[in-house]
C-alpha positions in Angstrom: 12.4 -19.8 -23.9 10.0 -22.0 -26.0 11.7 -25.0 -25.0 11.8 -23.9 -21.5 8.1 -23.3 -21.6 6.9 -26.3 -23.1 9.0 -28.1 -20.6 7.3 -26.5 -17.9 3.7 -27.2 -19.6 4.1 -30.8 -20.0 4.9 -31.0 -16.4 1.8 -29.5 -15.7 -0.1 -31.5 -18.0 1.4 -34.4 -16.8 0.5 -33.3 -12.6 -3.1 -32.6 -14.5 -3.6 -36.4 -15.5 -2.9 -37.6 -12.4 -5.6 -35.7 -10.3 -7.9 -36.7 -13.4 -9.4 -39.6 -11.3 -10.1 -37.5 -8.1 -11.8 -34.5 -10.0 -13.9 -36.6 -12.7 -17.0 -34.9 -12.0 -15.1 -31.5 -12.6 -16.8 -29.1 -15.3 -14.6 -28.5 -18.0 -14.6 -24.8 -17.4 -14.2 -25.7 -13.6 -10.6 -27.4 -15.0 -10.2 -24.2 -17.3 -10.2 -21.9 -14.3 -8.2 -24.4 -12.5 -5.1 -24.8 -14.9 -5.5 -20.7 -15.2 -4.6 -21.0 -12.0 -2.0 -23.0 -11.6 -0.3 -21.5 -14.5 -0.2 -17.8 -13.0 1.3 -19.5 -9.9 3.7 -21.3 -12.0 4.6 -18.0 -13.7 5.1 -16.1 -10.2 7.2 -19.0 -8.6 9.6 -19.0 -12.2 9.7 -14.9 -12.4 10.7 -15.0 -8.8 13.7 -16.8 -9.9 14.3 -14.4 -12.7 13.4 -16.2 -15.4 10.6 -13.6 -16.9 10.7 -14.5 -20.6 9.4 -17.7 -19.5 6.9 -16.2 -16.7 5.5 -13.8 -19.3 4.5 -16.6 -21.6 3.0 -18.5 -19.1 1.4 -15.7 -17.9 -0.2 -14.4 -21.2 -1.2 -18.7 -21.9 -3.3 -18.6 -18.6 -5.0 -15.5 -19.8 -5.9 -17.2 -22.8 -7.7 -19.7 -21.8 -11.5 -19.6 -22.2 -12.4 -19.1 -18.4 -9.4 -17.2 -16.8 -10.4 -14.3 -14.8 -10.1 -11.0 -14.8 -6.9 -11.4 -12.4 -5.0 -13.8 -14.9 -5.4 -10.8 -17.3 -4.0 -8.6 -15.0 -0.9 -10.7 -14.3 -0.3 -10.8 -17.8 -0.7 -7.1 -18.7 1.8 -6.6 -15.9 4.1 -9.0 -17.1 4.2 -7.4 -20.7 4.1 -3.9 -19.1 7.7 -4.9 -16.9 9.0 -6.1 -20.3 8.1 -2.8 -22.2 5.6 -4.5 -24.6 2.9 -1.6 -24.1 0.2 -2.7 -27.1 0.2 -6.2 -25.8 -0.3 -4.9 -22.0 -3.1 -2.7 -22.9 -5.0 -5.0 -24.8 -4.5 -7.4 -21.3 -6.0 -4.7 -19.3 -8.6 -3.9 -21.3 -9.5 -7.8 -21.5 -9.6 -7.6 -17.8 -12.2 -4.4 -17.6 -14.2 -6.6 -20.1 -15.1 -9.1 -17.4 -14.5 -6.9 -14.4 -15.6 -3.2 -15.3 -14.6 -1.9 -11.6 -11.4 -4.1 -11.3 -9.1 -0.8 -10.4 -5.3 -2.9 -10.8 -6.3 -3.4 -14.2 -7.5 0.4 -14.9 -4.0 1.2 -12.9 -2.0 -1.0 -15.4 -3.8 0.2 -18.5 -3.4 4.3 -17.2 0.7 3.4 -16.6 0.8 2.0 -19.8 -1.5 4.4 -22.0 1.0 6.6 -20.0 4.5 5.1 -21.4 2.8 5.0 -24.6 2.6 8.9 -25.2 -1.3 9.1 -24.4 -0.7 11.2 -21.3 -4.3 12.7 -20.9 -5.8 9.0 -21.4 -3.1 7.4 -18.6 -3.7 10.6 -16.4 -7.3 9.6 -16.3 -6.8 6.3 -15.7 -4.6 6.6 -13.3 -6.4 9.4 -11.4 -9.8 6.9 -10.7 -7.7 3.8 -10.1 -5.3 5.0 -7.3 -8.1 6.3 -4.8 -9.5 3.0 -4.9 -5.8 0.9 -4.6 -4.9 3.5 -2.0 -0.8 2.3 -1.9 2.1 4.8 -1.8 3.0 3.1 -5.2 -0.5 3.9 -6.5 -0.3 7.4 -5.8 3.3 7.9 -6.8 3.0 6.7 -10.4 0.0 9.3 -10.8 2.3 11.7 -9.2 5.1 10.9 -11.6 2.3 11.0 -14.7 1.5 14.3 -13.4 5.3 15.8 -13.5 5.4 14.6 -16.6 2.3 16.4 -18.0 3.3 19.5 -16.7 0.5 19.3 -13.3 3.5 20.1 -11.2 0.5 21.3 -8.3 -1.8 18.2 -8.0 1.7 15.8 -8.3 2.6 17.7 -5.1 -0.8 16.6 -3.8 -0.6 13.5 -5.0 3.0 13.1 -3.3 2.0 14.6 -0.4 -0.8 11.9 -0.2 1.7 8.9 -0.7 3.9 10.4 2.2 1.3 9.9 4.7 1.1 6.4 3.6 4.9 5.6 3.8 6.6 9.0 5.3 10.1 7.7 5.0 10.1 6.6 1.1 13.1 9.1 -0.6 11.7 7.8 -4.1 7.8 9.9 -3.0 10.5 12.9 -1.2 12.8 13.4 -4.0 9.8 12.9 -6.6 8.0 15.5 -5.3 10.9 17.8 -5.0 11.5 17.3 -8.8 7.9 18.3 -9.2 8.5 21.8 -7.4 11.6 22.5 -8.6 10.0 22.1 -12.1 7.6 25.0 -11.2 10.7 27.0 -9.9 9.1 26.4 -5.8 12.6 26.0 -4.1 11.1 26.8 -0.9 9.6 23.4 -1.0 12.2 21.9 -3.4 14.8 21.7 -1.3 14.4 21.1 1.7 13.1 18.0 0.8 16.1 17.5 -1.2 18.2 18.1 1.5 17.0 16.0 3.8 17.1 13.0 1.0 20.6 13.9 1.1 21.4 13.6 4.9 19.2 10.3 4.9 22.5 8.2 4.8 19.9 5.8 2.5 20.0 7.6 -0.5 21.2 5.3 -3.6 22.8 6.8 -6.6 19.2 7.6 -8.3 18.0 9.4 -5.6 21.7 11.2 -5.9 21.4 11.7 -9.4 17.7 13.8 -9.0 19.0 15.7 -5.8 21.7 17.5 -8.7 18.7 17.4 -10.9 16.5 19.7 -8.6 19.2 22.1 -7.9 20.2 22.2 -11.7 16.6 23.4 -12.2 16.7 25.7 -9.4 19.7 27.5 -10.7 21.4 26.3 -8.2 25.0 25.0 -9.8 27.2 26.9 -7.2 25.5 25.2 -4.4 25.7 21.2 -5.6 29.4 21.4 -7.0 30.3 22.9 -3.2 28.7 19.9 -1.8 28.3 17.3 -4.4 26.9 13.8 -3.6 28.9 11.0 -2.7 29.1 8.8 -5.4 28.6 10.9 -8.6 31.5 11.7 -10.2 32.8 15.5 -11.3 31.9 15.0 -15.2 28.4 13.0 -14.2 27.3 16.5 -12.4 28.6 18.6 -14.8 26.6 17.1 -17.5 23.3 17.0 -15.4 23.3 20.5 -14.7 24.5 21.2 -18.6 21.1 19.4 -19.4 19.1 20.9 -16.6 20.3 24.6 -17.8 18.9 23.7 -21.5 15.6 22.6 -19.3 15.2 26.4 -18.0 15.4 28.0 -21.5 12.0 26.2 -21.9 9.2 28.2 -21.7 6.2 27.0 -19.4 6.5 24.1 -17.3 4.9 21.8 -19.3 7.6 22.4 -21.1 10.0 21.8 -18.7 8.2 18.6 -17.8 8.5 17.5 -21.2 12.3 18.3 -21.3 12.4 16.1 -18.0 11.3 13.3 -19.3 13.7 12.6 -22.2 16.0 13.4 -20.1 15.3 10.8 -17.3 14.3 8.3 -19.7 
């Protein structure tokens, strides 16, 4: 990767020298800002081509440099955030809300990571000012799914239900918010939802895998092993309603939520 990188660095050094003549009168922190730039582009055309070691360094170089904006930051804490590295994303965001108090991607990234990190009520906060202003399905989905996880089974239906008006057909916001009311026992809404997730003809194996999961929490063994989903074998069901059946001996839904989680992750 370090070779790789300082490959791709002298080339841009290199493309930097030859403009020198053009851009003379250029302030240094003009050509800062400038090569922060180029090297965040660089980093998105070489993670396009999966090559994200790389990308992340470059990434995390431009966001050094003594005039890279809030964005570059932003970039970078998403890079590290992708690649599980949760301190060094977090100290990207907050880098970022250092120069840019109301910059709402970087309060998003630092409430999904203070999230992954443990620090639910921190993330949850986070989270819960950033994705009114972002206003994405994706926005309000990851506060949905921080929500689950704390237990808030109510406002992550809420938050679900906002995300479906913004993309109605998504079966990662449907089966997510089933998940959320089948945690709180609601099969009325659970599964329905689950069942049309089912008859979508799109569902992919994870969306298979948490259609079991909200029957298994619903009591409901009898009815998935009758019709089990395509693609999940006999012992793969079996073992998600074993775990979802330890999941109902817990007592509050917080609880529950909790036991989700592990289990998922």
């Amino acid at each position: 990767m370090r070779l790789a990188l300082f490959a791709v660095l002298c080339a841009l050094a290199l493309a930097g020298c030859q403009t020198t003549g053009a851009t003379s009168k250029t302030t240094a922190a003009d050509t800062e800002t400038s090569q922060a730039d180029r090297l965040v582009r660089l980093a998105g055309d070489i993670e396009s081509r999966g090559e994200h070691d790389t990308a992340m360094a470059l990434y995390a170089r431009a966001a050094a440099l003594p005039e890279a904006s809030a964005a570059a930051n932003v970039k970078a804490g998403d890079a590290y955030l992708r690649a599980g590295y949760l301190d060094e994303a977090m100290t990207q965001y907050k880098a970022a809300l250092v120069k840019s108090p109301d910059n709402s991607q970087a309060m998003f990234g630092l409430g999904s990571a203070l999230t992954d990190s443990g620090d639910t009520n921190a993330g949850l906060r986070a989270l819960g000012e950033a994705a009114p202003i972002i206003n994405t399905s994706r926005a309000y989905n990851r506060l949905g799914v921080a929500q689950t996880m704390a237990g808030q089974t109510q406002e992550a239906q809420s938050t679900f239900a906002t995300a479906l008006r913004l993309q109605p057909d998504d079966l990662d916001l449907q089966i997510n918010m089933a998940l959320a009311a089948a945690l709180e026992g609601n099969a009325s809404v659970a599964l329905p939802i689950a069942q049309r997730v089912a008859a979508s003809g799109k569902a992919e194996l994870r969306h298979k895998n948490n259609i079991v999961i909200v029957y298994g929490l619903l009591g409901q063994d009898v009815q998935v092993k009758s019709a089990p989903p395509t693609g999940l074998s006999s012992k793969e069901i079996a073992t998600l309603l074993a775990r979802c059946r330890e999941i109902r001996t817990k007592g509050s839904v917080k609880a529950k939520a909790a036991a989700l989680g592990s289990m998922t992750a």
